[in-house]
N, C-alpha and C positions, 0 to 999 in steps of 0.2 A: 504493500500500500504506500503512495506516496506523502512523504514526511509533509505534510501541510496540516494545518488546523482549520478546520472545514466549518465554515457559518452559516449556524441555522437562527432563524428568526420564529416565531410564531405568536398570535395575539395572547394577551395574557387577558385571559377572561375567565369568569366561571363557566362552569360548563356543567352539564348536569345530566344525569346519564340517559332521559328521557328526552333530551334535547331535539327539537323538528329536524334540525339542521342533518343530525345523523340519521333519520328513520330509516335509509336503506342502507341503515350499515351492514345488517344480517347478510346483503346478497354480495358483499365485498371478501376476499379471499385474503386472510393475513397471516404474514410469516413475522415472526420474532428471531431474532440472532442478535450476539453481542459480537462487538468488531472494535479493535484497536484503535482508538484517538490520540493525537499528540498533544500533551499538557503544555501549553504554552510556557506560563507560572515558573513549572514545576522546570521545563527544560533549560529556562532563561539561568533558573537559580541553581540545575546541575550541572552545567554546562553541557550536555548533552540532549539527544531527543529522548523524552520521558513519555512515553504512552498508557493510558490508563484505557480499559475496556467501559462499553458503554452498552446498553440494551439498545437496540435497533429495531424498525418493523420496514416492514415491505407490504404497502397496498395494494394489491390486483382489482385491477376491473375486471369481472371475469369475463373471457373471448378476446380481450384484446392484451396482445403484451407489451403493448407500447405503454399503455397507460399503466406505469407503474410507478408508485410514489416508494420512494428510497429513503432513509434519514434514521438521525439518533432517538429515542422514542422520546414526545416531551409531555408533561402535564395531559395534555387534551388526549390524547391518546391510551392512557392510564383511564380517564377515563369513559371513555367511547367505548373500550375495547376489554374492559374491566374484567369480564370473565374468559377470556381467552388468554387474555396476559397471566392470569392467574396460573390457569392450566398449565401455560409453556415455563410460568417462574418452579412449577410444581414438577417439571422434568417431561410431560405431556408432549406430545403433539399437536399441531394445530388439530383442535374439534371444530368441525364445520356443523353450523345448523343449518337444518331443514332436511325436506325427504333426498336422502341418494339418489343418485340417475340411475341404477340399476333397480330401484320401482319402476320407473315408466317405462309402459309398454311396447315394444318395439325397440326398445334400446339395447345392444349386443356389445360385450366383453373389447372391441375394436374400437365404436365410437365411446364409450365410457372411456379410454383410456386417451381418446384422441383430446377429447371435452376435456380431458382431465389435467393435458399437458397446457390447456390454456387457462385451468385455474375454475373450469366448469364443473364443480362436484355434485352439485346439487340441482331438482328439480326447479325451486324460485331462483337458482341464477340463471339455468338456460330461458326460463319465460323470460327474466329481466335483460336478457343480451340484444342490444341496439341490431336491427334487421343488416347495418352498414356493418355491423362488423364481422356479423354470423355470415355473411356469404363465403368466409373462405371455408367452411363447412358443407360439407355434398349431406343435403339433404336439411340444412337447417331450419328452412320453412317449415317443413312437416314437424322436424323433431321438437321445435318452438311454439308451435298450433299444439302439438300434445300435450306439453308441460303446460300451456294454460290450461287447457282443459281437465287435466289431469288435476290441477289446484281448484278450479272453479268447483268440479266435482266435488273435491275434498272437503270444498267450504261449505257445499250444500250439504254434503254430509253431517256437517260437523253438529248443525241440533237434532239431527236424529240419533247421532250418537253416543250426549248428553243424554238425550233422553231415555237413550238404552240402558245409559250406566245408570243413571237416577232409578228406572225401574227394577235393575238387576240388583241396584241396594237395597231398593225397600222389599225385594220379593224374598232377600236372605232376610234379612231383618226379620220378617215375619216367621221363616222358616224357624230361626233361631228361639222367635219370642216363643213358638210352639212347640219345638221340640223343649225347650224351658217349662213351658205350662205342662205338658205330660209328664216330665220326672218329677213336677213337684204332684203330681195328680197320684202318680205312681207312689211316692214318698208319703203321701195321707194314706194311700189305701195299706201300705205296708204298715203304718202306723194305726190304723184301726183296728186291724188284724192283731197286731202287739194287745194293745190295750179288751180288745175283745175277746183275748185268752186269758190274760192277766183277772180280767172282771171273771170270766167263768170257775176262774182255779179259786177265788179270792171266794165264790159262791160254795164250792166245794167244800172250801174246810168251814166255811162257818155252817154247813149241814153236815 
């Protein structure tokens, strides 16, 4: 790496993990690495060059490689990026969220791997990839028409799903409350039985 001290800027603002600014951060592809800086400071006052490591991240837009943001990781990005930082400071790999490309239907072990060299892992990044950059992909229209629909699906799904889980709790729920009311039903009549030997023996000796 070349001995320079490399200047970043960025605004110094608060930033707030729900921030508008970032809502599509989920469909951006992020790499963390730590990389060698030159301590200006520290080299002036050792006479030598002094390098200290720093945390790094690397942006993808996913389908295109051009669009890749490079730099040392600062404030805003800790927090945009808060739980994946987290993961990769915990020895992780980047975790991508959303559904795999290997759900959507039509999609074979070739083009998964091809999407994948561009940073494409996921179903909401192929829908999200600009129609201008997906052309260098044989077949992108279709594969980009499925992942929408593939989501749209999903989303219509999703309150009948709810409502499946909702039903599936209350139908245990019930199951439990019943099989509860029969052992204690069970638990009285064994108890009567006690007490209604007890009372006949208790008749016996006093005849």
């Amino acid at each position: 790496m070349e001995a320079t001290t490399p200047t970043f800027s960025f605004e110094s603002t608060t930033v707030k993990p729900d921030d508008a600014r970032f809502a599509e951060d989920n469909k951006l592809y992020i790499e963390f690495y730590r990389a060698p800086f030159m301590h200006a400071g520290k080299s002036v006052q050792e006479g030598r060059a002094i390098y200290e490591e720093r945390d790094c991240i690397r942006i993808h837009v996913p389908g295109d490689k051009l669009s890749v943001i490079d730099r040392p990781l600062d404030e805003i990005d800790r927090v945009r990026f808060a739980d994946r930082y987290a993961k990769w400071k915990a020895g992780q790999a980047e975790v991508v969220t959303g559904t795999p490309l290997t759900a959507l239907p039509g999609m074979n072990p070739a083009k998964v791997e091809e999407y994948k060299f561009f940073k494409i892992v996921t179903v909401e990044q192929l829908a999200g990839v600009p129609d201008a950059v997906g052309q260098k992909f044989m077949g992108f229209t279709q594969d980009k028409q499925r992942a929408k629909a593939f989501m749209e699906v999903a989303a219509g799904n999703a309150p009948i799903e709810k409502l499946q889980t909702e039903i599936d709790a209350e139908r245990n729920a019930r199951l439990e409350a019943a099989a509860t009311l029969e052992q204690v039903q069970a638990e009285l009549a064994a108890l009567k039985s006690v007490v209604g030997k007890r009372a006949k023996q208790a008749e016996a000796a006093d005849a």
